[in-house]
C-alpha positions, 0 to 999 in steps of 0.5 A, spaced: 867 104 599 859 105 597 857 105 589 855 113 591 861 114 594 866 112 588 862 115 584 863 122 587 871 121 588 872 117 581 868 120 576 871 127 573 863 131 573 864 132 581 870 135 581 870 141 585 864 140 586 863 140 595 857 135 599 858 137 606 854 129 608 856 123 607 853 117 602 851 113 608 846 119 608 843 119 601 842 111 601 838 112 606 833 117 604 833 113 598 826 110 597 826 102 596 826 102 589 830 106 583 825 110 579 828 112 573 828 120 571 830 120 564 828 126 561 831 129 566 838 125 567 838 125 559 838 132 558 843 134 564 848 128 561 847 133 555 848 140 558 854 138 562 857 135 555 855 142 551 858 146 558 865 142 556 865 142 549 862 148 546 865 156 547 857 158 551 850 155 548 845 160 547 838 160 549 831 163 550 826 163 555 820 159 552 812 160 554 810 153 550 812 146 548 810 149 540 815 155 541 820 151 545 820 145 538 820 152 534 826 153 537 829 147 538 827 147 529 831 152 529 837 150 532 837 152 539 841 147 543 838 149 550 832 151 553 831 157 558 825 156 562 824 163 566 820 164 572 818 171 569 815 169 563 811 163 568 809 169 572 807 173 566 803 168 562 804 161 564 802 160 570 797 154 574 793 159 577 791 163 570 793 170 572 798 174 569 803 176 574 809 180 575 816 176 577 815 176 585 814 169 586 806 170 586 805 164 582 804 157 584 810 153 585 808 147 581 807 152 575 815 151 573 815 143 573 809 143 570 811 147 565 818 143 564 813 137 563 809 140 557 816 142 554 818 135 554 812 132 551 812 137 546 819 134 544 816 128 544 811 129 540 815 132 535 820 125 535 814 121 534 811 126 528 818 124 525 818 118 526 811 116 523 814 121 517 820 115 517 824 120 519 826 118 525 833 120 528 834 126 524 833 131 530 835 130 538 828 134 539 831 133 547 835 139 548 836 140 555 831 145 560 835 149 565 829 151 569 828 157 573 827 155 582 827 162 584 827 163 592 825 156 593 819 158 595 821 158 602 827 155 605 831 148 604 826 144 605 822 147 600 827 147 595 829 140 596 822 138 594 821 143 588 828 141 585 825 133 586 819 136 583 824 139 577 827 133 577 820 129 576 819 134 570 825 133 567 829 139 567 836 139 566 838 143 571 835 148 575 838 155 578 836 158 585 838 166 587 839 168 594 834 173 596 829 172 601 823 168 598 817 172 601 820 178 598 823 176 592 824 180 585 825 181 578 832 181 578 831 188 575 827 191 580 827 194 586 826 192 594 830 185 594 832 183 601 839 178 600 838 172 605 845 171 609 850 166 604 851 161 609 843 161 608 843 161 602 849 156 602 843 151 605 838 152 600 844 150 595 845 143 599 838 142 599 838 142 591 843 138 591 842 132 596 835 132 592 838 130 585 842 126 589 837 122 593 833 121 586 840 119 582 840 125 577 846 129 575 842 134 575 847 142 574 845 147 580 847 154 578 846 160 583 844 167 582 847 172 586 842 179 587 848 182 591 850 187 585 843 191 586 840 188 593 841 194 598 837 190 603 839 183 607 833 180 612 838 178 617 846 181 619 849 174 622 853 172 617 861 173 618 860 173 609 855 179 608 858 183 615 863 187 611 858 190 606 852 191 612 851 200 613 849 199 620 842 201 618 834 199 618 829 199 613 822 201 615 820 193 615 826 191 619 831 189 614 837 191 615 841 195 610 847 194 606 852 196 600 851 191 594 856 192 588 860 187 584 865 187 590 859 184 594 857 180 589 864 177 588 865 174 596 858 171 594 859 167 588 866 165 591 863 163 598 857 159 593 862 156 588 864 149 591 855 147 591 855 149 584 857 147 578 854 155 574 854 161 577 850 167 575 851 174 577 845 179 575 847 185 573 843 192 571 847 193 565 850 189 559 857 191 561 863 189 558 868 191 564 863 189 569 863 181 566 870 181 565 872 182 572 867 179 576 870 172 572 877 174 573 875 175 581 872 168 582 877 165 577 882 166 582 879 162 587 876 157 583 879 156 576 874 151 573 867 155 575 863 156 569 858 163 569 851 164 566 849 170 563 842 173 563 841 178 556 836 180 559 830 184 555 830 188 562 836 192 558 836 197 552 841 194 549 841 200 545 842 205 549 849 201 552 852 197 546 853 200 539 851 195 534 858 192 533 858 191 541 852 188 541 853 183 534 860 181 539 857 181 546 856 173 547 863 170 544 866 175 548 864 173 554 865 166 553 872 168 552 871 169 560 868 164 561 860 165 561 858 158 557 850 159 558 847 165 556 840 166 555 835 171 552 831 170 560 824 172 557 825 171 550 819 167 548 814 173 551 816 179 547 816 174 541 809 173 542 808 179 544 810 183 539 808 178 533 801 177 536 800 185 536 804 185 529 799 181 526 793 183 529 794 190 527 795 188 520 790 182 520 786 189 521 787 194 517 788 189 510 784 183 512 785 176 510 791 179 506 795 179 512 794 172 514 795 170 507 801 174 507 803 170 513 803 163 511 807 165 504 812 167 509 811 160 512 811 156 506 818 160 504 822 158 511 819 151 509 826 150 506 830 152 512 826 145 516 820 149 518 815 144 518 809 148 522 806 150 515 802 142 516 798 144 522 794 136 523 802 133 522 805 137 527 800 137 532 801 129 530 794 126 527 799 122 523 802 119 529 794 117 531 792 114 525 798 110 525 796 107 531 788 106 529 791 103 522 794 098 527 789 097 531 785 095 525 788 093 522 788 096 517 781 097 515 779 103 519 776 109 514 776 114 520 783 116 520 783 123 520 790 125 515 789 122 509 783 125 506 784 132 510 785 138 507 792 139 509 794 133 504 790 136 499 793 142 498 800 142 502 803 137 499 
């Protein structure tokens, strides 16, 4: 028996988990040296950790490596990166975009990279404070791979590329890539399962060929979907109406019935399943567990909280105040707020802006006394030049000198001066 193999049968992490090729295969798609990926193996490890110890892990969809550090600062344990918020204001083409997969598919990886340089930077500025190991900056990237931006072999690429970034994990949602939506908007084409099922493999083998525990979560569309690019799955048949959009898809019923056969037919490839909903509902989380559950008791569910929602409108504030342990009683151990970073952003760039007007530097000034108080809560962005690590930099010119260098840039600057 191979090293992989006896990984695979002995170690308690695959349990449940299905690979329809054998190790032989993956050795042999192995490049000849190992390539250590340890942003990515170390932030699974933790994830997988949290996803058995802990009732659910929170987290927000994050635009920059700073907003990311903030939330790690604040307590956050887990990183969201959305391909909403890529596409809407952080993507490598620069435009703003909305959530149909117009942006580059390099956009994701390059966004999980800066994310964990940021982390980086933050350790290294603790360091240099002498403060080192007081925080894991690390946490964990669960990264959005959309459709795959095409199909398995597509997606078997992008997951290497998550993968070289570093993220933890990486979830992948079955609608037809040329065609793919926000989860809540209109027009979404399915692909068949077992198609689906394919891509689900790929990301697999892909983690597996680079030696990387990586945690695979599939989203299913089917609750709101009406549309399906093609009718040769025996798993999709059931809900098909016998019609034909203007475009040639064919058209189908969707519903939490169609989403339930389709969470269980990808379950054996996924170690989280997400199902998109149009609603907060309570009733509707419930039994799209229990049904899953029946069939495979170990799955572990995501949960988008989605800003798409007028919570409000559904929820009364008790309700709201108790969604997310709630859930986490049925088993929704990742849930996340998907373009939370942009709305914050958003709304306290527009906030700011309006005062900054009409009071002047009042505003500002007001701002960075709301700064100065949160610095005994551990909010240290007060000091710009540090946290952007000046001090890490001159640490290094004093060693390079020797220590005699007058250039360092910390020490005299204004910052030391009067933020002390």
């Amino acid at each position: 028996m191979s090293d992989i193999e006896h990984e695979w049968k002995t170690n308690p992490r695959w349990r449940g988990i299905t690979r329809p090729y054998k190790a032989e295969t993956v050795e042999g798609l192995k490049p000849s040296i190992d390539i250590e990926y340890s942003f990515s193996k170390k932030g699974a490890g933790r994830f997988w950790k949290q996803l058995q110890e802990q009732p659910f892990i929170r987290a927000m969809g994050a635009l920059t490596g700073g907003q990311a550090v903030e939330m790690a600062r604040g307590g956050l344990e887990a990183i969201y990166l959305s391909g909403w918020q890529v596409a809407g204001d952080a993507n490598e083409s620069g435009h703003t975009y909305p959530d149909q997969s117009f942006y580059p598919c390099d956009s994701v990886p390059k966004l999980v990279k800066r994310i964990n340089n940021a982390f980086m930077r933050a350790d290294l500025v603790e360091k240099t404070d002498g403060n080192g190991g007081d925080t894991d900056w690390y946490l964990p990237i669960i990264a959005d791979g959309e459709a795959g931006f095409g199909g398995s072999l597509h997606t078997f690429e992008l997951t290497k590329h998550m993968i070289e970034a570093g993220a933890a994990a990486i979830h992948l949602e079955d609608q037809l890539a040329t065609e793919k939506k926000c989860g809540h908007l209109g027009g979404k084409v399915l692909i068949p399962a077992t198609q689906f099922i394919h891509k689900l493999v790929a990301a697999r083998l892909a983690a597996d060929v680079v030696n990387v525990p990586l945690i695979i979560m599939a989203r299913t569309d089917a609750g709101s979907a009406r549309l399906i690019s093609q009718d040769c799955d025996e798993i999709d048949r059931p809900f098909l109406t016998g019609e034909r959009s203007p475009e040639g898809y064919f058209k189908t019923r969707g519903g939490l019935e169609a989403a339930i056969v389709r969470a269980k037919a990808y379950a054996p490839y996924v170690e989280l399943i997400w199902f998109e909903t149009s609603t907060p509902d309570f009733e509707e989380a419930r039994v799209f567990a229990e049904e899953v559950r029946k069939d495979f008791p170990h799955i572990k569910f995501g949960y988008n909280c989605s800003p798409s929602f007028n919570w409000a409108a559904h929820l009364s504030d008790d309700e709201v105040a108790k969604f997310q342990e709630t859930l986490a009683e049925w088993g929704y151990a990742f849930q996340f707020i998907t373009s939370g970073g942009w709305h914050i952003v958003r709304y306290n760039s527009f906030k700011m802006a309006r005062k900054y007007r009409e009071t002047g530097m009042s505003a500002f000034v007001g701002l960075q006394k709301s700064e100065f108080s949160a610095v005994s809560e551990g909010y240290t962005a007060v000091k710009q030049q540090r946290e952007n690590g000046t001090g890490y930099f001159d640490a290094v010119l004093e060693c390079v000198t020797g220590g005699t260098a007058s250039t360092m840039a910390l020490g005299e600057s204004t910052e030391a001066e009067q933020f002390s």
